[in-house]
N, C-alpha and C positions, 0 to 999 in steps of 0.2 A: 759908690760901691763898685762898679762895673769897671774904674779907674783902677780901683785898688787889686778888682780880679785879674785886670789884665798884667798889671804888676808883678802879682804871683805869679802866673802863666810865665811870664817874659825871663823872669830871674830863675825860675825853677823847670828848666827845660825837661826835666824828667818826667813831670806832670803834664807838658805840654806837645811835646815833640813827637812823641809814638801815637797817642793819638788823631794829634795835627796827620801826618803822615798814612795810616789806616785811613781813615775818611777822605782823604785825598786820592788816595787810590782806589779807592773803593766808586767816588762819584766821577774819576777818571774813565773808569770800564764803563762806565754803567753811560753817560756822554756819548763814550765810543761806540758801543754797540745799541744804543738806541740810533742814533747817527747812519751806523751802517746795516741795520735792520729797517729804518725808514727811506736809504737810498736804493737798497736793491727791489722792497718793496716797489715803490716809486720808477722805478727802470721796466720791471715787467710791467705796470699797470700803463704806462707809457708806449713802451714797446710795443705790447700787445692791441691795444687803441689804435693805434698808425698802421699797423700792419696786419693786423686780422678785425678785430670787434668793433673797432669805431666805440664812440661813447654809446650809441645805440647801433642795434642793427636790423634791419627789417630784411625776412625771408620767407618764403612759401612754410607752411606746417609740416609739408612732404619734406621740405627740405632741411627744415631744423631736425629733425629726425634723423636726417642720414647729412649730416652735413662736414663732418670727419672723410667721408668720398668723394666729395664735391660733386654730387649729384647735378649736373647742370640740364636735364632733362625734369628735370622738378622746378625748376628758374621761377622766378617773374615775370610775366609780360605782360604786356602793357606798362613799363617803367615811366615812359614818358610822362602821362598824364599825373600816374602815383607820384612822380617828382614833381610836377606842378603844383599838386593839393599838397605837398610835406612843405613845400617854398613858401606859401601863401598862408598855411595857417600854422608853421614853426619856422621864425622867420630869426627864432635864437638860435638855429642849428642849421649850419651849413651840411648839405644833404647832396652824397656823392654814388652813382653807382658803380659795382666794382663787380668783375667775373674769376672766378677760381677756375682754374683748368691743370689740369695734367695729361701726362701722356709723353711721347719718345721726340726726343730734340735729334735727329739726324741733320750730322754737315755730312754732306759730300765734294766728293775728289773733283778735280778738272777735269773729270769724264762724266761727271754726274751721278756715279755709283755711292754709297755707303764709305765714307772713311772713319767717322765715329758717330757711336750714337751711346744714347743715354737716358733714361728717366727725368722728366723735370715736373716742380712744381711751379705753375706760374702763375700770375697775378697780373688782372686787366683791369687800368683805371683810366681815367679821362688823362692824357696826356697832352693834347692838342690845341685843348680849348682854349681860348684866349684868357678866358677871366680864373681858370679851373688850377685850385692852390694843391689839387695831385700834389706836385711835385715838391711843393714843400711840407706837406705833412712824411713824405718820407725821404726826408731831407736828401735828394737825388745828387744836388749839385755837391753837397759836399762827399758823397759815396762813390761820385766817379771817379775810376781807377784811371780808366784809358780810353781815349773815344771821344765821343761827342753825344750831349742827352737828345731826345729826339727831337729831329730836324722835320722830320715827313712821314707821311702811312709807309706802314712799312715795315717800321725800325723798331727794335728790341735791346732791352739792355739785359746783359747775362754776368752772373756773380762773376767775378775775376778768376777765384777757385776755379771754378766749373769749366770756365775758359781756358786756363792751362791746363786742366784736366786731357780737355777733348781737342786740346792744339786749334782753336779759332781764335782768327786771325780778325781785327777792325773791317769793316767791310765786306766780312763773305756773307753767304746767302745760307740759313739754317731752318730746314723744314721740321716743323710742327706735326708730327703725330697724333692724330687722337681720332675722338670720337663724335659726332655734333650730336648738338640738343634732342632730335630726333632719331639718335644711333647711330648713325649712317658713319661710311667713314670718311676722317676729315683731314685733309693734306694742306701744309698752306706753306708759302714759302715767306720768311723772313730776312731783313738785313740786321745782320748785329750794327749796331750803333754805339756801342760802350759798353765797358764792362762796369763792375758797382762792385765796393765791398761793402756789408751796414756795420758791422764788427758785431754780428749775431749770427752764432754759427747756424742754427735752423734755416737759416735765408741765405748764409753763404757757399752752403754745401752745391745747391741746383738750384737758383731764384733766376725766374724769367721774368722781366717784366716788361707789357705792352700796351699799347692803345686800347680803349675798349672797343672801339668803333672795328678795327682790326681782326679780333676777336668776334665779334658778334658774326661777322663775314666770314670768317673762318668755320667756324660751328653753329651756323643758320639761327643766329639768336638773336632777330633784328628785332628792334626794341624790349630787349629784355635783360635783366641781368640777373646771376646767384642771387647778389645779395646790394643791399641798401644801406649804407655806413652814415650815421650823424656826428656830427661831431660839435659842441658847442663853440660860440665864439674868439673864445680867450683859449680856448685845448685847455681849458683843465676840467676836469670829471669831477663832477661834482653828485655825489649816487643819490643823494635825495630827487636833485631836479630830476635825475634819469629816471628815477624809479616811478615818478608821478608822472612821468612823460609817457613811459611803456605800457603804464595803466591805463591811461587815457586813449590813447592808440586803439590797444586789444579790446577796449569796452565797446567800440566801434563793430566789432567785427565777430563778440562772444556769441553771437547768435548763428552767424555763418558757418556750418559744419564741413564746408568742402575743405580738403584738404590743400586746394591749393590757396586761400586763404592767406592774406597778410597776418604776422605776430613779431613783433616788435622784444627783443630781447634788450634789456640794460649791459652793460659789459661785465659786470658781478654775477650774472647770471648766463655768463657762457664759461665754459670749461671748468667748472667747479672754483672761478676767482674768489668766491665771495669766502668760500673756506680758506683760501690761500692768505685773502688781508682777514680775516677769523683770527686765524692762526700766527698772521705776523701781530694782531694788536695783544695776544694775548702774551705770545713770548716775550714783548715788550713788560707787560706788567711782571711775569714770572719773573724778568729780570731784576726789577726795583725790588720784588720780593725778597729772591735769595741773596742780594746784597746787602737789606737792612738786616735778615735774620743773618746771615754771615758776620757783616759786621756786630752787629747788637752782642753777639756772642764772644769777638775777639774785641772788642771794648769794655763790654761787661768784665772777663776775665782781667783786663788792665786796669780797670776799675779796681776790681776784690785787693790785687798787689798794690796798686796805689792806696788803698785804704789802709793796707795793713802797712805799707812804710809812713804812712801820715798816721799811726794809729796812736802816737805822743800827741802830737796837733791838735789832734780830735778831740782828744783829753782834757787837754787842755782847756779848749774851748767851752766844754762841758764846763770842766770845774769853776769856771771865770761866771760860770750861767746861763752860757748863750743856751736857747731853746733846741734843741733836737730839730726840730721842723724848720730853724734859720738855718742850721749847718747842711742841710740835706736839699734846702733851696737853693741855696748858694752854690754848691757843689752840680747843682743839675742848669744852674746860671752858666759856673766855669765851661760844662761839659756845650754848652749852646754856643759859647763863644768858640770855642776849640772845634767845633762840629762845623758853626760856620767860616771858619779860617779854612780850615781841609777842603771844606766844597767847595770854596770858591777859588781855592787853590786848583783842585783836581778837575773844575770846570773848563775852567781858565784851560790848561793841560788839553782837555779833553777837543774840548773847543778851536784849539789850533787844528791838531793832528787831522781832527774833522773836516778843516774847511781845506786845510792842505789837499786831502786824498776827496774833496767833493770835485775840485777841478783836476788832480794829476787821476786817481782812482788805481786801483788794483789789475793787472790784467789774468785772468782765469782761463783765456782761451783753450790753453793746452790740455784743460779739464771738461769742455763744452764742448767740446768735436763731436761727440755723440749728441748731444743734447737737444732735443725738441722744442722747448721752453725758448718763447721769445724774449730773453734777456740779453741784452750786451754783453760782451765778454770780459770790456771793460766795467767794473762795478765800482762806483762811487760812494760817499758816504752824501748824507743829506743835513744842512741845517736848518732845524724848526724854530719856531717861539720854544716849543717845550726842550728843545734841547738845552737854553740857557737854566732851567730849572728841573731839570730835571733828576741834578747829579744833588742837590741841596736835598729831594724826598730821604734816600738812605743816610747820607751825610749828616745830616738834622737830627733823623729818625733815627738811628743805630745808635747817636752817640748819645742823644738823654735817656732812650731806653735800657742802655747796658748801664748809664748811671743813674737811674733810678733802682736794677735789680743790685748793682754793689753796694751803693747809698743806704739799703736797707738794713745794714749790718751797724748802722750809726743809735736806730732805736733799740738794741739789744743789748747798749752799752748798760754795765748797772753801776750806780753813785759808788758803791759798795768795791768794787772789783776795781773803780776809779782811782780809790783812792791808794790802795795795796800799789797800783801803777806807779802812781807818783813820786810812793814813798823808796821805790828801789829807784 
């Protein structure tokens, strides 16, 4: 039987082709923009991990509070020992400390005076240490522009941007404004060592980045750091383990009321991410939604025209005996086969284009210049398991649906009105 339908289908391409086609298209989009709603997802949850949240992040209470400031007079101390007990009893999470600072990046002239100065934001992480994978969680070697990555105390690497900004040159020496942990104020003198692009404009606009060790000397904050980043072994985030990791942490510590008090956040649970992937799983399903009802609706219509130019056929088949419920089966058989031709067609389709733009990707830059969002400028698309099936839900679904509501018009036939048919 299924021999015979695909017969029909093949020789009567009017029955076959517009539908083939609609479902095609239809599980095309739907591939595509699952694809590139799961890559840009996946870029910020990435991005943001590497470069601010960590999979976990441990910080004083004071400091989660104000931590949009970078409050470093609220810090951690005693890091040291806290990093001994996080090594010895989480020994799945590589556990890094890092310092947030801001404040005025001054180079001066060859007199020593002010020749440009500037706001920066900057970032202090273990740079030096022999074993310490810093530098490849924010993948440094492939970010440098020009320069050399750090050789010695001392040395800072500054966005590229920011460096043609303020005309600094490989080599000169660029003082650090601010304020140290106890107020005071804090001057330090730096060697630029390289510049860095990440191709994320929020870090390319003014991104410092330094030793922590450096830092801590600069704004009197010897053994202590903002904050505490974990990150599992394999870097992927996995929010269940996080979330039973961050429990277990803060149940440690629910009794403790001081403010300066360790609390352990998940990365879901910093800057409102957890509505952000909320919000992308659901646009996902809204997706699959309005393309079966989309589709369902312009199949179904091809359907009622297809019935009515088969409305001889139908007749026929009636008057020969076949059952009402054989023709209306058959019919919702043909539309399964037709459904799955289109999906796998439009998969297929979907499925290139996908893995094409997962490696070249889109670039958005010229739209990010403002943007605060640690996301790359470049944006890729993503291939999942569910991407191979994902384009078959509508495809499947729209096309027995629309022929089961045309199909309906097969039990309304009456014997009586059959026959008046046959006889003109």
């Amino acid at each position: 039987m299924i021999r015979f339908l695909l017969k029909g289908l093949i020789r009567d391409r009017s029955r076959s082709l517009s539908p083939v086609l609609i479902v095609a298209a239809g599980a095309f989009l739907c591939v595509f923009l699952y694809g590139w709603i799961k890559g840009a997802m996946d870029d910020l949850i990435s991005s943001t991990a590497r470069f601010d949240t960590g999979h976990v992040k441990i910080m004083t209470r004071a400091y989660n509070n104000l931590s949009d400031q970078m409050p470093n007079d609220l810090a951690l101390l005693g890091v040291g020992k806290l990093m001994d007990d996080l090594r010895a009893s989480e020994k799945g999470i590589t556990w890094m400390p890092r310092i947030r600072f801001g404040g005025l990046l001054d180079i001066p002239d060859e007199k020593g005076e002010t020749r440009e100065q500037a706001p920066v934001a900057g970032l202090a992480v273990d740079l030096l240490g022999p074993d310490s994978p810093e530098p490849e969680i924010l993948n440094l070697k492939n970010a440098l522009v020009r320069g050399k990555l750090f050789q010695k105390a001392g040395d800072i690497l500054i966005s590229e941007a920011f460096a043609h900004r303020l005309g600094v040159k490989i080599g000169e020496t660029a003082t650090l404004i601010g304020s140290t942990m106890n107020g005071g104020l804090a001057m330090h003198n730096f060697t630029v060592a390289g510049t860095v692009r990440f191709g994320i404009a929020a870090l390319d606009r003014g991104a410092v980045i330094a030793d922590i060790e450096d830092v801590r000397f600069a704004l009197d904050m010897a053994d202590g750091a903002g904050e505490i980043v974990g990150y599992s072994k394999e870097m992927h985030y996995d929010n269940n383990a996080m979330t039973a990791l961050t429990k277990q942490f803060n149940k440690r510590f629910e009794q403790d009321k001081d403010e300066f008090a360790p609390i352990m956040l998940s990365l879901v649970d910093q800057y409102g991410l957890r509505e952000y992937l909320d919000l992308a799983n659901t646009f996902g399903a809204i997706i699959v939604t309005i393309f079966v009802m989309a589709m369902s609706i312009v199949l179904w219509n091809s359907g009622l025209m297809n019935g009515l130019r088969r409305y001889g056929e139908i007749g026929v088949r009636l008057a020969l005996g076949e059952p009402k419920g054989t023709i209306y089966r058959r019919m919702i058989l043909e539309s399964i086969i037709t459904g799955f031709i289109g999906s796998l067609l439009g998969t297929l389709a979907g499925l290139a284009i996908t893995y094409y733009l997962q490696y070249v990707g889109i670039d958005f830059g010229n739209l990010m210049q403002k943007s605060t969002i640690l996301m790359s400028n470049v944006i890729r698309t993503r291939v999942t398991g569910w991407s191979y099936v994902i384009g078959f839900i509508p495809g499947l679904g729209a096309s027995v649906i629309g022929t089961m509501f045309a199909g309906i018009g097969i039990y309304r036939r009456q014997t009586s009105q059959l026959f008046k048919e046959l006889e003109a």
